[in-house]
Structure formats: structure tokens, C-alpha cells
C-alpha positions in Angstrom: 0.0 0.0 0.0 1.3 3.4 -0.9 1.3 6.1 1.6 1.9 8.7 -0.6 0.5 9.7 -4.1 1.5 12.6 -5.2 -0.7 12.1 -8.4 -3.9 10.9 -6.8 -5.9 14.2 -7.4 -4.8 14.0 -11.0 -5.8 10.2 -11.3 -8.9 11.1 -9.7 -9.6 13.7 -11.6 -10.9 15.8 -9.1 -9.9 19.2 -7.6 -8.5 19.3 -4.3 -12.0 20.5 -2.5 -14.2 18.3 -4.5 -12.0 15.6 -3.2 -11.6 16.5 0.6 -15.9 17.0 0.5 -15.9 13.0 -0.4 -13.2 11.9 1.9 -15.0 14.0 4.6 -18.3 12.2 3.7 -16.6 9.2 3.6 -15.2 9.7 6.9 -18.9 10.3 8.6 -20.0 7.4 6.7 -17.6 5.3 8.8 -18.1 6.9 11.7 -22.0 6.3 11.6 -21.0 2.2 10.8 -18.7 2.4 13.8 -21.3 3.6 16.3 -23.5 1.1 14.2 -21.5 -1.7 15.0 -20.7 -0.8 18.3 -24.8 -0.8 18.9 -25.3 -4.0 17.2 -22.2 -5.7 19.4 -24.4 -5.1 22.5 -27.9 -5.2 20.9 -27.7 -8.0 18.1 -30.9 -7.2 17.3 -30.0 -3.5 16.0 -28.2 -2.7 12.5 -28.1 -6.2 11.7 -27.2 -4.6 8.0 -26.6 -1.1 8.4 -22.6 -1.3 7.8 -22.8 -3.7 5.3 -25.1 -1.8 3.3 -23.4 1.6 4.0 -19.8 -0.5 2.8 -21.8 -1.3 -0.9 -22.9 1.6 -1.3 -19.5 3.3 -1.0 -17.9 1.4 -3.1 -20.6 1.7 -5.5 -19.9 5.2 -5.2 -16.2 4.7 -5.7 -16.5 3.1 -8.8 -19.3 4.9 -10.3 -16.6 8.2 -9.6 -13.9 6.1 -11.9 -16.2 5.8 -15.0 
């Protein structure tokens, strides 16, 4: 794994705000599937799906951002 890309923005094709507002939704996305699971370790019965669900969906998102 490379720690540093120097080109990412460019392979991305993004600009650098456009690119910090997904990695900053990105981040709250895990956040919300870490409380999730957190929940569901004590109450099994709670977000049975909900990080799952939330993991497709970003990589969904990921991919539909590549073309």
C-alpha cells in the first residue's frame, strides 16, 4: 500500500476540494457504521445490515466516480 501519491488528485480527476468533501463524507459514513456496529455488538438485534449496506454503497460510489 502506498502512503503517498502525489498524483492521486490527478488520477482522480478531481480538484482538491471536491476531493476533501468526499473523503470528509466518507469519513462520517464510517463513523455512523462504527457507532453502528458498536450498537449491534451489544444489541444484536439492532443494525443487523446497516454497515454492510453503507460499505456497498460506498464502493458503489467509488467506482461509479472512476467511470
Amino acid at each position: 500500500m502506498k502512503n503517498f501519491d502525489f498524483d492521486h488528485l490527478k488520477n482522480t480527476k478531481e480538484g482538491y476540494f471536491e476531493h476533501m468533501l468526499h473523503a470528509a463524507e466518507y469519513s462520517a459514513i464510517f463513523a455512523s457504521c462504527a457507532l453502528a456496529c458498536m450498537m449491534h455488538a451489544i444489541f444484536p438485534f439492532l443494525f443487523a445490515e446497516y454497515a454492510s449496506g453503507k460499505a456497498k454503497e460506498i464502493v458503489e460510489h467509488v467506482n461509479q466516480r472512476k467511470g
